[in-house]
C-alpha positions in Angstrom: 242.3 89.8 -36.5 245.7 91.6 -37.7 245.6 95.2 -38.7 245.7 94.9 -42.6 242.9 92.6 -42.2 240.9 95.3 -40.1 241.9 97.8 -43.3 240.3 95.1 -45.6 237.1 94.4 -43.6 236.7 98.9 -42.7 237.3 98.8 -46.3 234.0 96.8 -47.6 232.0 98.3 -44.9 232.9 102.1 -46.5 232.4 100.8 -49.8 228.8 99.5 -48.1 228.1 103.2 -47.0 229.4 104.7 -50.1 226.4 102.8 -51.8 224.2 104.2 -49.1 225.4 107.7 -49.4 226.1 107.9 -53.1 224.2 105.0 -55.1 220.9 105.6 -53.2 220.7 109.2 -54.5 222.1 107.8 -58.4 219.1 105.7 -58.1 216.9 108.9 -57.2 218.9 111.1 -59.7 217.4 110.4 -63.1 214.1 109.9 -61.7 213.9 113.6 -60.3 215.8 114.6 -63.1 212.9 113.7 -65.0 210.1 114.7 -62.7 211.5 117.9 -61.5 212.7 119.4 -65.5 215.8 121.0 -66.1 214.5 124.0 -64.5 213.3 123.2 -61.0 216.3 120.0 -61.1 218.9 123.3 -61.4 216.8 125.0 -58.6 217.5 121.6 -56.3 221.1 121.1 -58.0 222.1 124.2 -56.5 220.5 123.8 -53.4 222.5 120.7 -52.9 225.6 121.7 -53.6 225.1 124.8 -51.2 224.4 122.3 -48.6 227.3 120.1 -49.3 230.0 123.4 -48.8 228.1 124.0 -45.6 228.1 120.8 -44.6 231.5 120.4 -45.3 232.3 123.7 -42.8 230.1 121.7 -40.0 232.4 118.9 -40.1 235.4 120.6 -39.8 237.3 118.1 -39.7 236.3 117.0 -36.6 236.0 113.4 -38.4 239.4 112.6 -39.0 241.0 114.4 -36.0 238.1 112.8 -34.1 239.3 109.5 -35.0 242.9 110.2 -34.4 242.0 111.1 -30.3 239.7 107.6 -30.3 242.6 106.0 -31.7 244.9 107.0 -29.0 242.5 106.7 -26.4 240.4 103.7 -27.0 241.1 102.0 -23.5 240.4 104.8 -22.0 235.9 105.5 -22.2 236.0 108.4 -19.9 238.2 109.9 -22.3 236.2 109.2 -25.2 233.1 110.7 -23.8 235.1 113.6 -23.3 236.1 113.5 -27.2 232.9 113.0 -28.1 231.5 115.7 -26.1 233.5 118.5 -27.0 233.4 117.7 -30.5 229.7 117.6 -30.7 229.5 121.5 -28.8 231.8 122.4 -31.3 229.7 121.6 -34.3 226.5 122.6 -32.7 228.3 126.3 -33.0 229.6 126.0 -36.2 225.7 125.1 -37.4 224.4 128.0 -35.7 226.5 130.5 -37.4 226.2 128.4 -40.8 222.6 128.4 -40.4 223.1 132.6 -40.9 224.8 132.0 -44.1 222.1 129.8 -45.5 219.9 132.7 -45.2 222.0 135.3 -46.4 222.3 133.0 -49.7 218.3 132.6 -49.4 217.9 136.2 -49.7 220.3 137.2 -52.1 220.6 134.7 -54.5 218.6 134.8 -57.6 218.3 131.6 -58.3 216.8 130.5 -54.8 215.3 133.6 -53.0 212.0 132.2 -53.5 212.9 128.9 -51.9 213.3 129.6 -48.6 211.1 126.1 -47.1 214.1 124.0 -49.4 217.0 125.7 -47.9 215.7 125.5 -44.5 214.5 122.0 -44.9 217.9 121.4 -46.6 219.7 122.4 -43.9 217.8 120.5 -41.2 219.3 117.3 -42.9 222.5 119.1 -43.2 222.2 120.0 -39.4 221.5 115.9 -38.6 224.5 114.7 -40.5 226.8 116.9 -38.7 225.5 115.8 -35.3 226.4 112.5 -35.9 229.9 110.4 -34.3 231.1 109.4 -37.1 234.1 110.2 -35.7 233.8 107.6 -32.9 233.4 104.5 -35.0 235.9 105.6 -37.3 238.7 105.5 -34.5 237.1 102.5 -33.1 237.5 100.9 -36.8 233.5 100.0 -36.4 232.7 101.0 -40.1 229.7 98.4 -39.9 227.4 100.7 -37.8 227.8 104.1 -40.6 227.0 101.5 -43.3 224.1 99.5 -41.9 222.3 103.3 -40.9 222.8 105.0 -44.0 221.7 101.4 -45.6 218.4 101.9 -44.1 217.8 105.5 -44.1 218.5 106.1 -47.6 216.0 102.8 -48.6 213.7 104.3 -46.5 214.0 108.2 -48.0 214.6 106.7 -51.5 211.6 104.4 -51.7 209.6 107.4 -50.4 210.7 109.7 -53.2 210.0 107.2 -55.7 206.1 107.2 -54.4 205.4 110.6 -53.5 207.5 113.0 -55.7 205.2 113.2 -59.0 206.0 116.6 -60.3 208.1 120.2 -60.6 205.4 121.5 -57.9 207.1 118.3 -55.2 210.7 120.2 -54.9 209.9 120.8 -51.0 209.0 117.7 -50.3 211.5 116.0 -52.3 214.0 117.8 -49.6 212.0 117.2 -47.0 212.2 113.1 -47.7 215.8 113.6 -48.3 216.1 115.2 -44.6 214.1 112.5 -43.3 216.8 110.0 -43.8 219.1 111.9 -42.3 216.8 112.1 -38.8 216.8 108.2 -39.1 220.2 107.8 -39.7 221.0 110.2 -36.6 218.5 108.4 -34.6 220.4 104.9 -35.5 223.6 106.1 -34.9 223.4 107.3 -31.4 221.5 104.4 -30.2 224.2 102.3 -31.5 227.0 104.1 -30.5 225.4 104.4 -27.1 224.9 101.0 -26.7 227.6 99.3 -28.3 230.4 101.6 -27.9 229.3 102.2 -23.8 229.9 105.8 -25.0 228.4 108.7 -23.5 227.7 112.2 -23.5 229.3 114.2 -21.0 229.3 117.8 -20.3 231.1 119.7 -22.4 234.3 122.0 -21.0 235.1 125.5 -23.0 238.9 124.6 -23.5 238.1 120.9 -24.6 235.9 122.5 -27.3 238.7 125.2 -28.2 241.2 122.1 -28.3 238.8 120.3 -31.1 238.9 123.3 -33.2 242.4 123.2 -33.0 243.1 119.8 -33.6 240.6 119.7 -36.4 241.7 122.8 -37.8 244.2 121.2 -40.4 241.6 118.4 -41.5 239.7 121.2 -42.0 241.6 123.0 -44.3 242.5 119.9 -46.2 238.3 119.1 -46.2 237.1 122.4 -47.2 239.7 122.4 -50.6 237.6 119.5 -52.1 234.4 120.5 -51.1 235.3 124.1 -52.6 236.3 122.2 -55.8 232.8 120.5 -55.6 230.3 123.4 -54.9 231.9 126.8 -55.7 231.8 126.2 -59.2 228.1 125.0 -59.3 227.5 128.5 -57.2 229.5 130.0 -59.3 227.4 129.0 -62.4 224.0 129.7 -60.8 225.0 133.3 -59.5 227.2 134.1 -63.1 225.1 132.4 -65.5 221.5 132.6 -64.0 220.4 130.2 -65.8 219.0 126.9 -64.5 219.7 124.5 -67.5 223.0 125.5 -66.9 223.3 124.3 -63.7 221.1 121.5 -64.2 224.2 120.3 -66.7 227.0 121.1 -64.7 225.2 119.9 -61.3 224.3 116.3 -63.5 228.3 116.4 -64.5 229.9 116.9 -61.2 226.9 114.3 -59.7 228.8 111.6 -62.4 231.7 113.0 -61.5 231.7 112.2 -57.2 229.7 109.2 -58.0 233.4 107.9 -59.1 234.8 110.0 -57.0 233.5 108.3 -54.0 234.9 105.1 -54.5 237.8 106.0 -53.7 236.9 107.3 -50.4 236.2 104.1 -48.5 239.9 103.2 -49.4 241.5 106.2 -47.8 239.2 106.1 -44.6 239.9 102.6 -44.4 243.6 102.7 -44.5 243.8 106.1 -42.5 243.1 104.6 -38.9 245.8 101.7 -39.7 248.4 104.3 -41.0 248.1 106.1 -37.8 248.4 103.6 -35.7 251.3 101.2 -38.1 252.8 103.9 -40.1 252.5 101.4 -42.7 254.4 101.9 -46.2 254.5 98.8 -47.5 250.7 98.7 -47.6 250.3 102.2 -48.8 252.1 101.8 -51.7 250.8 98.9 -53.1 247.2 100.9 -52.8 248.9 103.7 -54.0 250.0 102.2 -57.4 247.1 100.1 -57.9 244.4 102.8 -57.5 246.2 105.1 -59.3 246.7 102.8 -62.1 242.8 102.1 -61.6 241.5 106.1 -61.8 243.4 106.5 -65.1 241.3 103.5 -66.5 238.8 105.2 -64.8 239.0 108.7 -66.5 239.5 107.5 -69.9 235.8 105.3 -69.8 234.2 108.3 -68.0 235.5 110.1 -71.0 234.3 107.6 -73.8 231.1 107.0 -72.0 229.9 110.7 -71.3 226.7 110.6 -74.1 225.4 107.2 -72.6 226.3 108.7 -68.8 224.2 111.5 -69.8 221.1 109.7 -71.1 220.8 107.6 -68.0 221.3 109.7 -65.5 219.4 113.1 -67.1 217.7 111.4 -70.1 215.9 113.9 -72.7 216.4 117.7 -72.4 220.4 117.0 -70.9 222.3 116.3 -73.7 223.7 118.8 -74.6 225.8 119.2 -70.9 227.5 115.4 -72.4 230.7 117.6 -73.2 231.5 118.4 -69.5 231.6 114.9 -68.8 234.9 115.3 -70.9 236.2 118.3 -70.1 236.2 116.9 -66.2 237.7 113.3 -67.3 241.0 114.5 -65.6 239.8 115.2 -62.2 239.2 111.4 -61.7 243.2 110.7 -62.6 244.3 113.1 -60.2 242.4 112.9 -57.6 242.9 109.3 -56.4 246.7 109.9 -55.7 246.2 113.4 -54.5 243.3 111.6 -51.6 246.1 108.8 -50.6 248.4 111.5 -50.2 246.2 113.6 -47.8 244.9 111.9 -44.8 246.3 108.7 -44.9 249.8 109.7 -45.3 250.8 113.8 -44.4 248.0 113.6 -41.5 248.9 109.9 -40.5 252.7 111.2 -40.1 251.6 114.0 -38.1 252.4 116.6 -41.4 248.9 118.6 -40.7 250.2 121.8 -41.3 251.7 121.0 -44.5 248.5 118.9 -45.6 246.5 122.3 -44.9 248.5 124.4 -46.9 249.0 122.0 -49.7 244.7 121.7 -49.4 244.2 125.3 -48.6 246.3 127.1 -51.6 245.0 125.1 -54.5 241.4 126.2 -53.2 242.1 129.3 -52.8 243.2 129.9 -56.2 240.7 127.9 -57.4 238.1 130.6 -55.7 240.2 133.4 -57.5 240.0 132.2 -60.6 236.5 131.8 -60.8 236.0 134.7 -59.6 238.5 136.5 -61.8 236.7 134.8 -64.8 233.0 135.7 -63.4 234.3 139.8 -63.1 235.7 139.7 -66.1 232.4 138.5 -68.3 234.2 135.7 -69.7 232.4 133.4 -67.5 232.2 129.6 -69.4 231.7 125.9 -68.8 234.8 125.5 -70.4 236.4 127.9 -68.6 235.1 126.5 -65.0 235.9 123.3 -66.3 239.7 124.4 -66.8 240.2 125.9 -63.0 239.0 122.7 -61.6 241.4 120.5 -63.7 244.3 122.8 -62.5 243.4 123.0 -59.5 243.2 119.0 -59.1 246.5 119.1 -60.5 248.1 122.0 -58.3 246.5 119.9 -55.2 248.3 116.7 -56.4 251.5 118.2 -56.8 251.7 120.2 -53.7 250.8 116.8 -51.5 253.4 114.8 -53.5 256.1 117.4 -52.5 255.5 117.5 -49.2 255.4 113.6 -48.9 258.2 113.3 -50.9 260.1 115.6 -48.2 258.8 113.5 -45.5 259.8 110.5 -46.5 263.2 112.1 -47.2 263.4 113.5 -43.7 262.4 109.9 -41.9 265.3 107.4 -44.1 268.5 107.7 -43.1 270.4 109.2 -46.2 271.9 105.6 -47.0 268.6 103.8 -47.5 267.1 106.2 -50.0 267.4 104.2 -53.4 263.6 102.7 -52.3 262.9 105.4 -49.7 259.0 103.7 -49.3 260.2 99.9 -49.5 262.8 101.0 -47.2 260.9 102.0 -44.9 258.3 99.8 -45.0 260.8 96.9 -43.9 262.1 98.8 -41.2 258.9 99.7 -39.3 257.7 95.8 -40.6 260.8 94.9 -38.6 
């Protein structure tokens, strides 16, 4: 099997676990919607995206620089349980101090100070997801074994949910089901990767586990700038607001919102093993130009479509939130490119310090402007709404600059009519 036709088949498998990790919970969505009310459905909405920032922080990264030292090293299974090893000590700390924050939130939000079982039951699946090599069959290009367990752990938490949450008074055990799939899905995924992979666990040395940080450091950064764009905003309207409608609209948005989103993942996870390894232009353009061509189809229908969006996913009692459906169109034109332009090609060119500063800035001005608009009492949807476009924006531009430079800086000044196509035929060469 060539290498493009490893991108393709990686490709269907992500788009397999993207309807494991993202369809499954669409299919849950308007059902809990429903059976939890606007009130307790904000409670969970926030709860959720509370545990999507920390889960974000867990993985640190680790995933994609993870994959990068498999790649490299995939002859080599001594070294790979080393990998593995080190990255796995490193996350366990990182959950043990996130753990702290979860019950810092707990006890000083509002909103969710009364729900300490959710948060902790919450972060139990948070905890499980982190744990997992995801890494390791990234770098090994074995996509098929994170679809077929998230495949089956979500049927298995999704069915349940469907046949035992009956009311506002099931939130807990709506999380706990929730965090049940993620125990199978860990489960799964060791056995496999134990078994299939011949990888094993070895025991962890202090300066491998500094070295992870520090390789994952830049991922991180990168990482942490879209999950900042997806859950401090939702925080922001449940601490600034206080009211759970609110967030039950906004949550029920930005839920839409990733749904799309998320298919574009499996396209850059796919290609970003094969970039690493190929450095390959030719194919990265034509995904380029094709998917972004695709996301602005996408944002104008997500735009066009936001009352019937609505009344599936939310139904009666969310109609009114059908406006931010609009006012976030954008993010779905922008953030296609802005994704290729990440991973796939600053980190797969070994530009991780520029793709953490061109990830890092955007979010943090992001986090300032919310929280210059929360001080200041002029504290909107629309407002929110308006930071996340520009930051989006901000994000894409900074990513195209710098890969703009580093194609510049790898084409000899002669060739640089076509700098990509250029390229492209010299490495195919």
């Amino acid at each position: 099997m060539t290498s493009r036709s490893a991108v393709r088949r990686n490709a269907v498998m992500q788009y397999g676990y993207v309807a494991a990790r993202y369809v499954f919970p669409l299919l849950t969505l308007p059902y809990l919607a429903r059976v939890l009310g606007p009130e307790e459905y904000g409670v969970r909405a926030y709860i959720v995206s509370l545990m999507l920032f920390l889960q974000t922080i867990s993985d640190y990264g680790f995933n994609l620089s993870g994959a990068k030292c498999i790649v490299k090293s995939l002859d080599d299974a001594t070294r790979c349980s080393r990998i593995m090893s080190s990255i796995v000590a490193a996350k366990a700390l990182l959950l043990t101090l996130l753990m702290l924050v979860a019950m810092f939130v707990t006890a000083t939000v509002p909103l969710v100070s009364d729900e300490g079982v959710c948060v902790t039951t919450a972060f139990l699946g948070v905890a499980f997801n982190t744990l997992m090599p995801d890494f390791l069959f990234i770098g090994k290009e074995s996509m098929g074994v994170i679809t077929s367990r998230f495949v089956a752990s979500k049927t298995v938490s999704t069915v349940l949910i469907f046949l035992l949450v009956r009311s506002p008074e099931d939130l807990e055990l709506a999380f706990a089901l929730e965090t049940l799939g993620s125990v199978i899905a860990f489960a799964m995924s060791w056995k496999r990767g134990v078994e299939e992979l011949q990888v094993k666990i070895a025991k962890p040395v202090l300066r491998d586990v500094f070295q992870a940080f520090s390789d994952a450091t830049p991922f991180f950064m990168a990482n942490v700038s879209v999950a900042a764009f997806n859950a401090l905003a939702t925080m922001a309207v449940g601490v600034c607001l206080s009211d759970a409608r609110q967030v039950a609209y906004w949550s029920l948005s930005v839920t839409a919102l990733n749904a799309v989103l998320s298919l574009y993942n499996p396209i850059a996870n796919a290609l970003y093993p094969h970039m690493v390894h190929a450095k390959d232009l030719r194919l990265f353009r034509k995904l380029f130009i094709a998917g972004t061509v695709g996301s602005l189809l996408a944002a104008l229908l997500f735009s066009a479509l936001s009352n019937l969006i609505v009344a599936v996913l939310g139904g009666e009692g969310y109609e009114e939130g059908s406006y931010i459906l609009v006012l976030l169109s954008p993010v779905l034109f922008l953030a296609y490119p802005a994704l290729l332009l990440g991973s796939p090609f600053l980190g797969a060119f070994e530009r991780e310090r520029e793709l953490a500063t061109a990830s890092a800035l955007p979010a943090a001005l992001y986090a300032l402007a919310l929280g210059a608009i929360c001080l200041s009492g002029n504290f909107t949807i629309h407002a929110v709404a308006a930071c996340r476009v520009g930051a989006e924006a901000l994000l894409l531009a900074m990513r195209a600059l710098f890969a703009w430079k580093c194609v510049r800086q790898n084409v000899p000044s002669e060739k640089r009519d076509d700098p990509i196509a250029e390229t492209a035929r010299h490495e195919d060469g």
